[in-house]
N, C-alpha and C positions, 0 to 999 in steps of 0.2 A: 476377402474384400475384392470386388469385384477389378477389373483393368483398370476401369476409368475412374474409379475411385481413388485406386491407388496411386496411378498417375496424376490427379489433380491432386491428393495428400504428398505427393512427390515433391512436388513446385511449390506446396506452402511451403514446405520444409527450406526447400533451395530460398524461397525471396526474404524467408524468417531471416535463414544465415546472411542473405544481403542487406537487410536494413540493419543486423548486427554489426557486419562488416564496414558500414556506412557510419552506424555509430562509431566506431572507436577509432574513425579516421584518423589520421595524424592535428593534432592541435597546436602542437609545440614544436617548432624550429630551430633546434639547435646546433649552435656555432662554436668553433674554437677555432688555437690559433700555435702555430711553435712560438715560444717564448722567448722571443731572441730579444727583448727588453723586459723589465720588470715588469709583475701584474698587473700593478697600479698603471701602469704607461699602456698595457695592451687593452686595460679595462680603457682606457681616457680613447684609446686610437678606434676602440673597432663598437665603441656602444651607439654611437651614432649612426653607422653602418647598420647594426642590427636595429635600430628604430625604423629606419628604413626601408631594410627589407620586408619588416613588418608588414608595413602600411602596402607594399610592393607582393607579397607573398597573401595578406589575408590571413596569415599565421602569428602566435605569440611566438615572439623571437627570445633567444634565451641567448647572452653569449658569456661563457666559462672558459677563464684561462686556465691552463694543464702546468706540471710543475715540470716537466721539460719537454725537449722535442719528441724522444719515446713512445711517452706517454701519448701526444697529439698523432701520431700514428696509429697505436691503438686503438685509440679513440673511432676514429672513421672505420680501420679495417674491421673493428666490432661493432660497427654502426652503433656505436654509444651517441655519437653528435651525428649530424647531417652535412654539413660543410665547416670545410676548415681551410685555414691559409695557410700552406705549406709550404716552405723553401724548395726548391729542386731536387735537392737531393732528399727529404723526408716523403715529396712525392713519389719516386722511384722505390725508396722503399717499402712505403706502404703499400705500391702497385705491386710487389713484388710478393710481398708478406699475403696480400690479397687474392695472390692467385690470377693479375692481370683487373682486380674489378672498380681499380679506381680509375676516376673520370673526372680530368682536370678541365675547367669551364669559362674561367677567364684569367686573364693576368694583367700585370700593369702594361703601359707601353715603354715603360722604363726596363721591365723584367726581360726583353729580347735581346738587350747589349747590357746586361747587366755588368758591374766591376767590384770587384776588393779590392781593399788598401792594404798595403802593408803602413804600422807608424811605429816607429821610435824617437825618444828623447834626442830636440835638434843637435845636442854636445854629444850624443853617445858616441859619434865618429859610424855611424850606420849609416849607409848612404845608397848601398845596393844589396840583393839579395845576398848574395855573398859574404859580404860584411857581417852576416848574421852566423856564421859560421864559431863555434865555439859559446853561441851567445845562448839567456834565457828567452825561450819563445813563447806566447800564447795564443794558443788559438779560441774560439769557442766552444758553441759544442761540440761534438763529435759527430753528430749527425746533420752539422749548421754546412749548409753548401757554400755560402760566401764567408763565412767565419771558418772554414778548414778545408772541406772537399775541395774548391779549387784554387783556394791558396797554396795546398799541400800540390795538387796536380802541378801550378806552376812550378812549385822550387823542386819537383820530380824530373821537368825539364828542363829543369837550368844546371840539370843534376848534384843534386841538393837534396839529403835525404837526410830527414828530421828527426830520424834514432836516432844516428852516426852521426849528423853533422854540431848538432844543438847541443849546448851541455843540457838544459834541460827541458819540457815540453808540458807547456801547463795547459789544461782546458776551461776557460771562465766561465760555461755555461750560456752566456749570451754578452752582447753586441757593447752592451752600456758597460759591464763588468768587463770585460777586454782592454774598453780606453783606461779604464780606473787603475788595470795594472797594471798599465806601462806609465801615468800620471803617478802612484804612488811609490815605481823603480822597484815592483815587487819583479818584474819581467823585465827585457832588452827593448823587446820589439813584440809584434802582433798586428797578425792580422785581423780583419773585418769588412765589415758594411759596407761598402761607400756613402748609403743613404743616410746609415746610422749619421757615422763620420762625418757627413755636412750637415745633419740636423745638430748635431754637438756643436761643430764650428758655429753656425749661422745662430744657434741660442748661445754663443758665449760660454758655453759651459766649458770649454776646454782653450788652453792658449797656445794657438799656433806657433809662437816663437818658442814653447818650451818642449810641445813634443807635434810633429804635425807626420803628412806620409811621405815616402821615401819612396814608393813602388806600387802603381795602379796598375794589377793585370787586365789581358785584355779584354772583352767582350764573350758574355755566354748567358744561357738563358734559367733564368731563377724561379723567383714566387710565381705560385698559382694558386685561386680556388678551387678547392677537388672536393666531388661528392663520390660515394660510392656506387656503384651501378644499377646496385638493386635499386635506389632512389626512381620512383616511378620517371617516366621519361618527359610527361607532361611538368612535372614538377620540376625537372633537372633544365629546363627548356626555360620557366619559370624565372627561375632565381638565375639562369645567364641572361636573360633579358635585363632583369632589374639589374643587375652589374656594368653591364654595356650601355644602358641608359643613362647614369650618371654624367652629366651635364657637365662643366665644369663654367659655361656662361649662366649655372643655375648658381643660384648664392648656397645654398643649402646644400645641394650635393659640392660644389666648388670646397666647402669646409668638408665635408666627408673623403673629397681626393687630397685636401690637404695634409688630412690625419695620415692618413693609408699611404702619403707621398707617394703621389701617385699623378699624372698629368690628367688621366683617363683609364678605363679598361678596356683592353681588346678579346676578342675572341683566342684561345688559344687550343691545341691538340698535343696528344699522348707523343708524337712524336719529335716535339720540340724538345725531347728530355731525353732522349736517345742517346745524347753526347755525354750527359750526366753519368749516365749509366754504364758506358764506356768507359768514362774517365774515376769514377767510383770503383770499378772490376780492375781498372789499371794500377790504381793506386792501395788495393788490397783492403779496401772498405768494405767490398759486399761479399 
């Protein structure tokens, strides 16, 4: 075959594989989330969200809750989903697990001073960290950053160590299951949320005179949405638009920052999580 033959048979070849490439574009959008409340609460909090980006994306949005935090790590670092809401410290280490290639894109403006509570029964006679000494503890997950990571970092500095000090050390898995076992006296005390902890107060769901909190730590920086990096850049560019857009003088996005409790999102970077990561290697997590 002659040069120019082959050369022109070359480039159908090349533009065949790009209309194919074009075909099998991404269609589907998929979202998940750590499960620091039940399914049913994460499906009710984040399906409105995913309508949205929808309509904001051009894509069919899919969103699947994972059966714990683990799992919603895996998830991304195996590009099984495309974005996901990750606590601080499940960011770290998915970025970690990843090889550096996660890329966190927005966060609340609540997530920059973020807080946990410590709560026990008002009569337990619990009143400071300390008091907790001898006692049963719960935390959440293991992998949950306001449910353990820096609940544990604080009582590391108050020098308070949760093998040795706690008769014993339970993990509930997430945020709603935590208040449930210090209300039913299966636990002393327990940490968590704070956001949880005032959505529970403010729905009634729990009685402040019978068990309320005892100890807010201070300020540190939590949830983000994180994509993985191979995510095209146009696309990752995309869907931080559509998160930062959210309006909250919009009636419709105003209910989707409601769900999310959330004021707004802001822009956020890899090294907001830095301290996380410190204090995870401090505390004998990572």
């Amino acid at each position: 075959m002659p040069t120019t033959r082959r050369t022109f048979s070359a480039l159908l070849t090349c533009a065949a594989l790009g209309l194919g490439t074009l075909a099998q574009a991404q269609t589907v959008f998929r979202v998940t989330t750590i499960p620091e409340e039940a399914a049913t609460e994460q499906v009710r909090k984040f399906t409105p969200l995913a309508a949205y980006l929808e309509k904001a994306l051009g894509l069919k949005v899919e969103f699947t809750p994972v059966n714990d935090y683990p799992a919603a790590v895996e998830a991304l670092v195996n590009k099984k989903v495309d974005l996901v809401w990750f606590g601080g410290f499940t960011h770290v280490q998915a970025n970690i697990r990843s090889g550096g290639k996660i890329v966190p894109l927005a966060q609340r403006e609540e997530d920059t001073k973020f807080q946990s509570v410590f709560i026990a029964k008002t009569d337990s006679g619990i009143k400071t960290l300390a008091d907790m000494k001898g006692k049963q503890v719960s935390f959440g997950s293991q992998s949950s950053t306001s449910g353990h990571l820096m609940p544990r970092s604080y009582l590391l500095t108050a020098n308070i160590n949760p093998e040795k000090d706690f008769r014993r050390i339970a993990y509930s898995g997430a945020h709603d299951a935590t208040i449930a076992s210090v209300v039913s006296g299966k636990v002393d005390a327990a940490a968590l949320d704070i956001t949880v902890w005032r959505k529970f107060v403010g729905e009634n769901k729990v009685d402040t005179k019978a068990v309320d909190v005892f100890y807010t730590t201070p300020g540190y920086f939590n949830y983000n949405w994180s994509v993985h990096a191979d995510m095209p850049a146009a696309l990752q560019a995309k869907v931080k638009a559509a998160l930062l857009a959210l309006d909250p003088a919009n009636p419709e996005h105003a209910e989707i920052l409601r769900l999310n409790r959330a004021s707004r999102y802001i822009a956020t970077q890899p090294e907001n999580y830095k301290g996380l990561e410190a204090a995870a290697r401090s505390a004998g997590l990572l």
